[in-house]
ROMAR-727407 format. One record per atom (N, C-alpha, C): residue number from 1; atom name; x, y, z. Coordinates in Angstrom, 3 decimals, padded with zeros to 6 digits, m for minus. Each point is the difference from the previous one (the first is absolute). Example, Ala and Ser with C-alpha at 12.3 -4.5 7.8 and 13.67 -1.06 7.14 Angstrom:
<torpa pos="1" site="N" east="013.190" north="m005.690" up="007.800"/>
<torpa pos="1" site="CA" east="m000.890" north="001.190" up="000.000"/>
<torpa pos="1" site="C" east="000.900" north="001.200" up="000.000"/>
<torpa pos="2" site="N" east="m000.350" north="001.050" up="m000.720"/>
<torpa pos="2" site="CA" east="000.820" north="001.190" up="000.060"/>
<torpa pos="2" site="C" east="m000.770" north="001.090" up="000.730"/>
REM end
This chain:
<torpa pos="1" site="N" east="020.334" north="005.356" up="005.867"/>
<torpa pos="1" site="CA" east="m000.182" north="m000.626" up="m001.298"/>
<torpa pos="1" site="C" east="001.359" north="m000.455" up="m000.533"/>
<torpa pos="2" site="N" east="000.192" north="m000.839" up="m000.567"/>
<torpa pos="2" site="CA" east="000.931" north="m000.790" up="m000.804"/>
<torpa pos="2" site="C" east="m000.024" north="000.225" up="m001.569"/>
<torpa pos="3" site="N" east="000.328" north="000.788" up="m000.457"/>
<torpa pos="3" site="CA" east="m000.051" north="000.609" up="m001.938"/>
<torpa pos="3" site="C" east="000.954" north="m001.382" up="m000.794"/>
<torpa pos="4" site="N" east="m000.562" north="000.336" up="m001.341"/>
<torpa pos="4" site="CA" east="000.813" north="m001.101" up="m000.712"/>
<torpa pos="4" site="C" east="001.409" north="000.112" up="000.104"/>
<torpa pos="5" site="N" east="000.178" north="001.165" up="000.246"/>
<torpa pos="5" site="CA" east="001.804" north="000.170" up="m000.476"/>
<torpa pos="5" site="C" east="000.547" north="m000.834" up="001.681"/>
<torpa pos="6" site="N" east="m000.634" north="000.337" up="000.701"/>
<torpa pos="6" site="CA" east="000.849" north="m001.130" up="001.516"/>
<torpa pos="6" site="C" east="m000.396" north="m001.159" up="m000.632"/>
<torpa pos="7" site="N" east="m001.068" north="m000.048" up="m000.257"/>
<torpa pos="7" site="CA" east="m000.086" north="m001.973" up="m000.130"/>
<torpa pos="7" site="C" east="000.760" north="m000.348" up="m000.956"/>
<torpa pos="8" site="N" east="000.794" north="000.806" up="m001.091"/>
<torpa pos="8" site="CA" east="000.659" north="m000.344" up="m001.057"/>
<torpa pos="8" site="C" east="001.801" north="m000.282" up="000.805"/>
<torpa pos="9" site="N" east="m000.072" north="001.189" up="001.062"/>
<torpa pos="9" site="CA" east="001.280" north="m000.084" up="000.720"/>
<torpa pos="9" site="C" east="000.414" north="m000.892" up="000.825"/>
<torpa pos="10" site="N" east="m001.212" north="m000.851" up="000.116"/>
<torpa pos="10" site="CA" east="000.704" north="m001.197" up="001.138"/>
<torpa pos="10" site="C" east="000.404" north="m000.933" up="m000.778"/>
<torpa pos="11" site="N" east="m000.672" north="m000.168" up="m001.287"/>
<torpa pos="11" site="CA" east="000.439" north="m001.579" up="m000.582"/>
<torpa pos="11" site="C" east="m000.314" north="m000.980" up="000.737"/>
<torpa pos="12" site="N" east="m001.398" north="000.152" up="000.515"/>
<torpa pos="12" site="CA" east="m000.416" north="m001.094" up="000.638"/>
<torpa pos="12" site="C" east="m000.750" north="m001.127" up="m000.479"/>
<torpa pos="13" site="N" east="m000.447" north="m000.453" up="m000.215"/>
<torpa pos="13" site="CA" east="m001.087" north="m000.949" up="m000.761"/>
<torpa pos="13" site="C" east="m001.403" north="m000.213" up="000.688"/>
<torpa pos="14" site="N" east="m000.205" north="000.403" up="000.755"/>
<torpa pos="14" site="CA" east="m001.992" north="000.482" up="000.594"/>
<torpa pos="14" site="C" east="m000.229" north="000.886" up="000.580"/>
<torpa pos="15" site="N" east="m001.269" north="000.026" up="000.572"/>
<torpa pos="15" site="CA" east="m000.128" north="001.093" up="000.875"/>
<torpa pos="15" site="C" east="000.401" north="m000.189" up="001.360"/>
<torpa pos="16" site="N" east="m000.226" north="m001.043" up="000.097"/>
<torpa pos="16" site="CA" east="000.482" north="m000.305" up="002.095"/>
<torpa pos="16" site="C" east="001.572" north="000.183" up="m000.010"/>
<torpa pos="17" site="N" east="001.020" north="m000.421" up="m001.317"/>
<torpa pos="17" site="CA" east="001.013" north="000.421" up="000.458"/>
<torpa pos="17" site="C" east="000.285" north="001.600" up="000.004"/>
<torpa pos="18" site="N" east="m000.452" north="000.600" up="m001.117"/>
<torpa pos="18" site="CA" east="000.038" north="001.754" up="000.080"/>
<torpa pos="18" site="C" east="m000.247" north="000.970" up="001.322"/>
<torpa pos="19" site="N" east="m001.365" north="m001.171" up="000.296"/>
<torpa pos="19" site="CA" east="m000.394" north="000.741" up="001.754"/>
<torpa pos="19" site="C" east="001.259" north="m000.017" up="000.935"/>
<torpa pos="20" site="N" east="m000.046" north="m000.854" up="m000.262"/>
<torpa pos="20" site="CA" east="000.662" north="m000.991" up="001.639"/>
<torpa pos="20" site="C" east="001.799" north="001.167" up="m000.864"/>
<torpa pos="21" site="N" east="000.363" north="000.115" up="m000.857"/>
<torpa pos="21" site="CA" east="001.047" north="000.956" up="m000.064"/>
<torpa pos="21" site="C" east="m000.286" north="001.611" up="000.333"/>
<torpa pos="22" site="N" east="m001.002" north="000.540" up="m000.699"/>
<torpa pos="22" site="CA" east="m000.420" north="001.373" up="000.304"/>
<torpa pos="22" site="C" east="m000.947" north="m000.208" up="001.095"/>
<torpa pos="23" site="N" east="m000.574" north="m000.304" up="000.054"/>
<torpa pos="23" site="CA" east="m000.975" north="000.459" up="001.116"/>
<torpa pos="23" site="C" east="m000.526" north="m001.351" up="000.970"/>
<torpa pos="24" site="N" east="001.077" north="m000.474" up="000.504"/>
<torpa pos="24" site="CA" east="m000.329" north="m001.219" up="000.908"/>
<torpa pos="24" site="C" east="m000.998" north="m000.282" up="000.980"/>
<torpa pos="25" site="N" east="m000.718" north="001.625" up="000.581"/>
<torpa pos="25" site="CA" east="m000.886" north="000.448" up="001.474"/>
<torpa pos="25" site="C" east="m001.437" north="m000.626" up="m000.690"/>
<torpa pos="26" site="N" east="m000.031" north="m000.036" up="m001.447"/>
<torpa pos="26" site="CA" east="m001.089" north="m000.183" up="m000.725"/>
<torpa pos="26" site="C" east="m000.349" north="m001.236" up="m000.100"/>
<torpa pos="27" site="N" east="000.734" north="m000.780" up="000.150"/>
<torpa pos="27" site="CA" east="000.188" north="m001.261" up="000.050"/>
<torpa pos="27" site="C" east="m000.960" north="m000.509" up="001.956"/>
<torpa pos="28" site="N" east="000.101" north="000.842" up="001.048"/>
<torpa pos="28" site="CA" east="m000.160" north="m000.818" up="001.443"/>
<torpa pos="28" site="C" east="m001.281" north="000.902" up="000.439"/>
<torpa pos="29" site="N" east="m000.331" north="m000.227" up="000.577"/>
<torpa pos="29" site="CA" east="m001.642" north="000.632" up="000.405"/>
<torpa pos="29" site="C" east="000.486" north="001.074" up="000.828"/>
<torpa pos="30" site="N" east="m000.794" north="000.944" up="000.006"/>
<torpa pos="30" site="CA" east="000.055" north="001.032" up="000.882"/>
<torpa pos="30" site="C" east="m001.000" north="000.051" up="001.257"/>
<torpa pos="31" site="N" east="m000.554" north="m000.466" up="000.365"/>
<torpa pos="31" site="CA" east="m001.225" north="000.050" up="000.778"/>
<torpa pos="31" site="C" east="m000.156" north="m001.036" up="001.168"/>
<torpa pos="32" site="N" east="m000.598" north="000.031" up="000.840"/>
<torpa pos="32" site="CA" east="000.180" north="m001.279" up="000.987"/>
<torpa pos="32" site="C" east="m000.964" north="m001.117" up="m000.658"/>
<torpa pos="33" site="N" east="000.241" north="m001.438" up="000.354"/>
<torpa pos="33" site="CA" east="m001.192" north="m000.835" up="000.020"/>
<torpa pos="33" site="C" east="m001.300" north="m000.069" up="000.398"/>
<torpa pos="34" site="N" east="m000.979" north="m000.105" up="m000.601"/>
<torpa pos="34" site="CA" east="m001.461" north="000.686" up="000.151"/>
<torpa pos="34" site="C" east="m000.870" north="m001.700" up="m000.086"/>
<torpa pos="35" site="N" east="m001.006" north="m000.598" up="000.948"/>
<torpa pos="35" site="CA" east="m000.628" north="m000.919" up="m000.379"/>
<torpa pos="35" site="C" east="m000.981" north="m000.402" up="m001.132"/>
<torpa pos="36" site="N" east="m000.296" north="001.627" up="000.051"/>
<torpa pos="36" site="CA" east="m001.116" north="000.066" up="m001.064"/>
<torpa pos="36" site="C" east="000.774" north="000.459" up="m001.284"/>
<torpa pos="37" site="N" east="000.804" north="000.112" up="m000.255"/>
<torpa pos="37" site="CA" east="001.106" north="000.813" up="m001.013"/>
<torpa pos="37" site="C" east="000.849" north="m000.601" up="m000.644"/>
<torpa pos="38" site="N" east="000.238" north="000.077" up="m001.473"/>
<torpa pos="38" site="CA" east="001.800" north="m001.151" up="m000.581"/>
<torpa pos="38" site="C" east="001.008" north="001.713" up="000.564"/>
<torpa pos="39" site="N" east="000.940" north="m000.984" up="000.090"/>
<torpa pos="39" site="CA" east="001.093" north="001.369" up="000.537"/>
<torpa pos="39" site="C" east="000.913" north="m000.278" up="m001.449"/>
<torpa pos="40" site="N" east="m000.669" north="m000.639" up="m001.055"/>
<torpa pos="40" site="CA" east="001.365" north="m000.365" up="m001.005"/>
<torpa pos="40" site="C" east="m000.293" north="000.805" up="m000.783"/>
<torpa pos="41" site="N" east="000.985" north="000.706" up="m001.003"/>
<torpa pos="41" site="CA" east="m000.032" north="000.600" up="m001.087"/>
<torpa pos="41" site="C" east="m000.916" north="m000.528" up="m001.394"/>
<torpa pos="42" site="N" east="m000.498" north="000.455" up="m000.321"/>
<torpa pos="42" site="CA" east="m000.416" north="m000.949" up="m001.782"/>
<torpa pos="42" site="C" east="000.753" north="000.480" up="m000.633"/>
<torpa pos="43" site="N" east="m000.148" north="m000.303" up="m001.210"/>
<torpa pos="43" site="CA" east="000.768" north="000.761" up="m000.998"/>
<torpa pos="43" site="C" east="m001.234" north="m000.296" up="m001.442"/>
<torpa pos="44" site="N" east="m000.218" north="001.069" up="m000.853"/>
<torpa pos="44" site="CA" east="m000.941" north="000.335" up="m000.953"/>
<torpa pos="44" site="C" east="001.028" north="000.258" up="m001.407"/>
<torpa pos="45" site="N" east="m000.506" north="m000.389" up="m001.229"/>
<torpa pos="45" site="CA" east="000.664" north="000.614" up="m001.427"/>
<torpa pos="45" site="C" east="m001.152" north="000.844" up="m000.041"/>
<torpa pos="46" site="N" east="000.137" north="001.010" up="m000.794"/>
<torpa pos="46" site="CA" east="m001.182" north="001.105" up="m000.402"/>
<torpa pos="46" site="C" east="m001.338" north="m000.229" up="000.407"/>
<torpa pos="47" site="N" east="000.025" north="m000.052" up="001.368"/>
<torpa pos="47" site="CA" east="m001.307" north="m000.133" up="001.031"/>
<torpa pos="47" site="C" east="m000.736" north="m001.239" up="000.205"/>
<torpa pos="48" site="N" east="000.785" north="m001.330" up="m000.726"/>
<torpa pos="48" site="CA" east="m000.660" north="m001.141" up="000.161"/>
<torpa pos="48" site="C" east="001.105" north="m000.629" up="000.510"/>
<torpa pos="49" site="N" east="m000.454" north="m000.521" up="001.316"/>
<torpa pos="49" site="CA" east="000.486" north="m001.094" up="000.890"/>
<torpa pos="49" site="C" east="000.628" north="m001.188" up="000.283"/>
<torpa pos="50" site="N" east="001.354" north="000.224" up="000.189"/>
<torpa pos="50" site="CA" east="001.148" north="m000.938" up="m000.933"/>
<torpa pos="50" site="C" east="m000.351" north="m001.228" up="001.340"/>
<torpa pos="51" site="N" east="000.593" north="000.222" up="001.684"/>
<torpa pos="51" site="CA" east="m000.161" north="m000.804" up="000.578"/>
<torpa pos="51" site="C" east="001.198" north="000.966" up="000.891"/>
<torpa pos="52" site="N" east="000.513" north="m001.345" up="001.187"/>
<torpa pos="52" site="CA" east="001.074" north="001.065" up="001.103"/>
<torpa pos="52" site="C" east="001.014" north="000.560" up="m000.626"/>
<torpa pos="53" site="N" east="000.910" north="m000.095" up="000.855"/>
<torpa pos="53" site="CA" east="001.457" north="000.295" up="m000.405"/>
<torpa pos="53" site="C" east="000.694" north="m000.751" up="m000.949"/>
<torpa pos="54" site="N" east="m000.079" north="m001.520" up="000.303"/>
<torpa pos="54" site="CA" east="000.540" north="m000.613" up="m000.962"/>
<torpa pos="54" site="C" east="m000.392" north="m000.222" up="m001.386"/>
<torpa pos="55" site="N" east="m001.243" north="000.404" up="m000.205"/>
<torpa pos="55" site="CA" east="m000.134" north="000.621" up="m001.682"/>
<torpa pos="55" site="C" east="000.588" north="000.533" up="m000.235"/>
<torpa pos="56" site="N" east="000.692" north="001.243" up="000.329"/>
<torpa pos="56" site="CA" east="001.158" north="000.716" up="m000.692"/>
<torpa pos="56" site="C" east="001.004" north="m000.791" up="m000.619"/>
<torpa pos="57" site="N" east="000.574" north="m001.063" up="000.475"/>
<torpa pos="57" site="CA" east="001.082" north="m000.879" up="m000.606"/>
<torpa pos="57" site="C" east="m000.531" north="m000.279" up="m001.262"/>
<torpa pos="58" site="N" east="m001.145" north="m000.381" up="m000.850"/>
<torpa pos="58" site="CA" east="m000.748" north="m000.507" up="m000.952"/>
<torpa pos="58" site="C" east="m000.146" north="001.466" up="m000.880"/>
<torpa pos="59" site="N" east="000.411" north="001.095" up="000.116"/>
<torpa pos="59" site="CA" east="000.164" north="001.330" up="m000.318"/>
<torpa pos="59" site="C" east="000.932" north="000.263" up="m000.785"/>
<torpa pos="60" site="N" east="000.057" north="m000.020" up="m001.360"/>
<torpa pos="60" site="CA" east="001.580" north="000.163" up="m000.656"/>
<torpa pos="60" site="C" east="000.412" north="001.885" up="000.091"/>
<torpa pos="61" site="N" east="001.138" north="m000.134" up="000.298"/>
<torpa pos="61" site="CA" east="000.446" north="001.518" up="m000.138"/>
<torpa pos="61" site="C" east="m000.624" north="000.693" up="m001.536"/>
<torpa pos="62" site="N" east="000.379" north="m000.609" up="m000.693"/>
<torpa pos="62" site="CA" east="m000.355" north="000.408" up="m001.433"/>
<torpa pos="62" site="C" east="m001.673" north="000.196" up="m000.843"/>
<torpa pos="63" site="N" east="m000.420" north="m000.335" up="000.883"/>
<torpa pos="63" site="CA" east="m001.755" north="m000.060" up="000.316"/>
<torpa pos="63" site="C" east="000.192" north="001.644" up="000.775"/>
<torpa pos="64" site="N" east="000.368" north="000.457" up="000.675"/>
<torpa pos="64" site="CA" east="m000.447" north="000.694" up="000.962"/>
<torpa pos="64" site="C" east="000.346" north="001.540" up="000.185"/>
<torpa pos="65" site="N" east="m000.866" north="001.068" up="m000.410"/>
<torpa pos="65" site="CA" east="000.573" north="001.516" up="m000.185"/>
<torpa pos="65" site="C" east="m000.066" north="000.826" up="001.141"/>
<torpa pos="66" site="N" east="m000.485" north="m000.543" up="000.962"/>
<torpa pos="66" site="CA" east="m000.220" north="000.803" up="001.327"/>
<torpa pos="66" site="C" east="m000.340" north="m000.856" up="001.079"/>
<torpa pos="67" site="N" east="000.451" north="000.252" up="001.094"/>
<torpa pos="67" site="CA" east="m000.671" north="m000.931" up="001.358"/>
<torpa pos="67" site="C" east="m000.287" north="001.448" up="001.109"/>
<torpa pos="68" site="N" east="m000.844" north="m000.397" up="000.346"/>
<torpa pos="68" site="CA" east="m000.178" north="001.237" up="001.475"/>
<torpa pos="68" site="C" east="m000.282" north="m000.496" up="000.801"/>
<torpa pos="69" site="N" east="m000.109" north="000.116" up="001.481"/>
<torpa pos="69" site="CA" east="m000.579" north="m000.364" up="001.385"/>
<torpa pos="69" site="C" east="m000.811" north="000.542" up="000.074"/>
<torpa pos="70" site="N" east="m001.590" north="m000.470" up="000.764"/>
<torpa pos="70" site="CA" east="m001.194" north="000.325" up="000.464"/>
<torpa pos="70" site="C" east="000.019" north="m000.043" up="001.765"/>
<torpa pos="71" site="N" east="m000.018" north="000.731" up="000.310"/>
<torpa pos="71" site="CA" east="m000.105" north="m000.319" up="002.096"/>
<torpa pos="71" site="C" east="m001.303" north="m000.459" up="m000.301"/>
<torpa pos="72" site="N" east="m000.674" north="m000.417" up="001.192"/>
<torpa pos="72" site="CA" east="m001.553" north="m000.463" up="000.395"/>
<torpa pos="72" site="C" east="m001.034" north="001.133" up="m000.526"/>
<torpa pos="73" site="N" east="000.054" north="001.033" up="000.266"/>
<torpa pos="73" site="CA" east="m000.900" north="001.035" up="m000.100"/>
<torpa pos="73" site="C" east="m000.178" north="000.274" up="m001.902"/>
<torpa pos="74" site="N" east="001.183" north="m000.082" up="m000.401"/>
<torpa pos="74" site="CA" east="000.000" north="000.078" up="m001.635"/>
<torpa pos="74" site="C" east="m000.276" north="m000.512" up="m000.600"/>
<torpa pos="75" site="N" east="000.186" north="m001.824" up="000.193"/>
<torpa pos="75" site="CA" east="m000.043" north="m001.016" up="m000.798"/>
<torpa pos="75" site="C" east="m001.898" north="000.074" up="000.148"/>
<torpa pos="76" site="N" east="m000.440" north="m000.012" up="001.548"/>
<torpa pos="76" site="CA" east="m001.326" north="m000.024" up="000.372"/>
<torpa pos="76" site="C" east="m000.735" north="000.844" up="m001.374"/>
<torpa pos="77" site="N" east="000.309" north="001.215" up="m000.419"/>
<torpa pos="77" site="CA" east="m000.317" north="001.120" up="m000.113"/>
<torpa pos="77" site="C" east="m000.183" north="m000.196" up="m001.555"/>
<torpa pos="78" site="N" east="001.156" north="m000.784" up="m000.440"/>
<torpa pos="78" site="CA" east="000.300" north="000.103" up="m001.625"/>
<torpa pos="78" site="C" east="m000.104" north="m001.713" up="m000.857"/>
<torpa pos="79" site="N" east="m000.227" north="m000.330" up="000.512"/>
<torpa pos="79" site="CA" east="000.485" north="m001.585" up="m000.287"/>
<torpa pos="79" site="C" east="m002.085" north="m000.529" up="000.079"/>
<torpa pos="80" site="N" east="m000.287" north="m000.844" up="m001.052"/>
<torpa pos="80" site="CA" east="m001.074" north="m000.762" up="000.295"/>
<torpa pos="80" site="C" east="000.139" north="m001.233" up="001.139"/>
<torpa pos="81" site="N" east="m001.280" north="000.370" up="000.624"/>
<torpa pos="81" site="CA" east="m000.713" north="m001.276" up="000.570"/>
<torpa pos="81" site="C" east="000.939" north="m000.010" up="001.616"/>
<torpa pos="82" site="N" east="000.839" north="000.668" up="000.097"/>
<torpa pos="82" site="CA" east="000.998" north="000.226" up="000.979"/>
<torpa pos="82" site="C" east="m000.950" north="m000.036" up="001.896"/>
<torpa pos="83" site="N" east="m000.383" north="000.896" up="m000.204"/>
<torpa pos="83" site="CA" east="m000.856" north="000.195" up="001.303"/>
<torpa pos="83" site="C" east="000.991" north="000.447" up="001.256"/>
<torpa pos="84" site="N" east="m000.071" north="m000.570" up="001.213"/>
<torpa pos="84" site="CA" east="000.975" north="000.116" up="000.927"/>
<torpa pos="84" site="C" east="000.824" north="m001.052" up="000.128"/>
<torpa pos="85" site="N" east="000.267" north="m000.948" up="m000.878"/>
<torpa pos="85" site="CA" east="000.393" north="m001.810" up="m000.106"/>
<torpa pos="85" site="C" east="001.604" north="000.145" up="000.491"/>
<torpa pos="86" site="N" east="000.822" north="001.028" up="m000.601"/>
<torpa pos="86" site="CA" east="001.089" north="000.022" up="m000.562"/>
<torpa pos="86" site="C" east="000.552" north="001.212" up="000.613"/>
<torpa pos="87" site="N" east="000.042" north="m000.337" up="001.480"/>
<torpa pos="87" site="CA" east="000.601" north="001.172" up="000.509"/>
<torpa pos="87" site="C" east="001.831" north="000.164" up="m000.003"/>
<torpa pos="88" site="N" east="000.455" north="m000.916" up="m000.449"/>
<torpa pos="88" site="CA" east="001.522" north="000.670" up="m000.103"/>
<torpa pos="88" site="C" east="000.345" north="000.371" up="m001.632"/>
<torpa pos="89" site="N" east="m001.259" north="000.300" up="m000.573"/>
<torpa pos="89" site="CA" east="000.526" north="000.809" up="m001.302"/>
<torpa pos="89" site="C" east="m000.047" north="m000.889" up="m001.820"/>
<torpa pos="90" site="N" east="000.347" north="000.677" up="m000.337"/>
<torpa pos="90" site="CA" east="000.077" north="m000.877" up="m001.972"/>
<torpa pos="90" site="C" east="001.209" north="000.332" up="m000.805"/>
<torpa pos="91" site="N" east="000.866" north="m001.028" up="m000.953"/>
<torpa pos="91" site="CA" east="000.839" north="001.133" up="m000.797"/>
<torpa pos="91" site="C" east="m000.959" north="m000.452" up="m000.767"/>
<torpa pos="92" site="N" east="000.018" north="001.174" up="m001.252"/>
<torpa pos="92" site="CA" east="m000.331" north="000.166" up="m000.999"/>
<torpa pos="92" site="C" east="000.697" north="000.052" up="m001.245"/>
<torpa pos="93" site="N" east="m000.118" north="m001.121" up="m001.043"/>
<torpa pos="93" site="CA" east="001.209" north="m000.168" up="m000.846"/>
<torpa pos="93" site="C" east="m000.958" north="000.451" up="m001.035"/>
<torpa pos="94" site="N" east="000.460" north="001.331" up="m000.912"/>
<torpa pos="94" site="CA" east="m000.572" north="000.418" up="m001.165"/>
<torpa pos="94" site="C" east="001.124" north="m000.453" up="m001.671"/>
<torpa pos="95" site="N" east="m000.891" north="m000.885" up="m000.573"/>
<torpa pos="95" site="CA" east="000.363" north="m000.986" up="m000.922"/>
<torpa pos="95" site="C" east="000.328" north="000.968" up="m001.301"/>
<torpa pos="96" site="N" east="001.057" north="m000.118" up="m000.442"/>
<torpa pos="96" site="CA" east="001.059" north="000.369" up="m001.527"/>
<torpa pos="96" site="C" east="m001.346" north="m000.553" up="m000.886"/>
<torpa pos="97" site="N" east="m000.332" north="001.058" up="m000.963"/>
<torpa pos="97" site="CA" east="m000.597" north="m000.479" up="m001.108"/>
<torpa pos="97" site="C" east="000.621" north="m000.093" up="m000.836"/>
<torpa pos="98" site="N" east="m000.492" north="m000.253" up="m001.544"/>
<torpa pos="98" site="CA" east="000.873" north="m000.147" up="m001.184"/>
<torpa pos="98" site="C" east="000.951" north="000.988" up="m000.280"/>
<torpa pos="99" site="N" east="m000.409" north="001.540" up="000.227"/>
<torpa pos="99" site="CA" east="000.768" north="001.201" up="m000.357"/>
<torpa pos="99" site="C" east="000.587" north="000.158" up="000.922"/>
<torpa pos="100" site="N" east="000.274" north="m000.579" up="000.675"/>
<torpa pos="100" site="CA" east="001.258" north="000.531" up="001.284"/>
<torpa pos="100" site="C" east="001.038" north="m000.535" up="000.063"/>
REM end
């Protein structure tokens, strides 16, 4: 997981750059290529479905109080509508409300 106080420490301006500084592995698939399978990451705000990786760029740091990684088995597990689609995984960006 990625807490506000790192995302405050990079001074980055989105989420793809915060990843790609703390946690870059999150960023490339883990899994082999599957025919029946996306091997790409999604990425979700509070369980609704942003799009791939490059949604994160469209992600302001200042929007954003938490990010975590999902492997295949988790995202499957926790995430709507998921199924087996998305076998190299999800981040999960949990969105700053007013009081935060």
């Amino acid at each position: 997981m990625i807490t506000r106080e790192e995302i405050e420490a990079t001074g980055r301006g989105n989420a793809y750059e915060i990843i790609e500084e703390l946690r870059p592995r999150w960023l490339r698939p883990r899994t082999t290529r599957s025919l029946n399978m996306s091997t790409s990451v999604l990425v979700y705000v509070d369980s609704y479905r942003l799009g791939g990786i490059e949604s994160l760029r469209g992600v302001t740091a200042r929007s954003i109080a938490s990010i975590r990684f999902l492997d295949a088995a988790q995202a499957t597990a926790q995430l709507p509508g998921i199924g087996s689609q998305h076998v190299a995984g999800a981040i999960v960006i949990t969105a700053r409300t007013g009081t935060d």
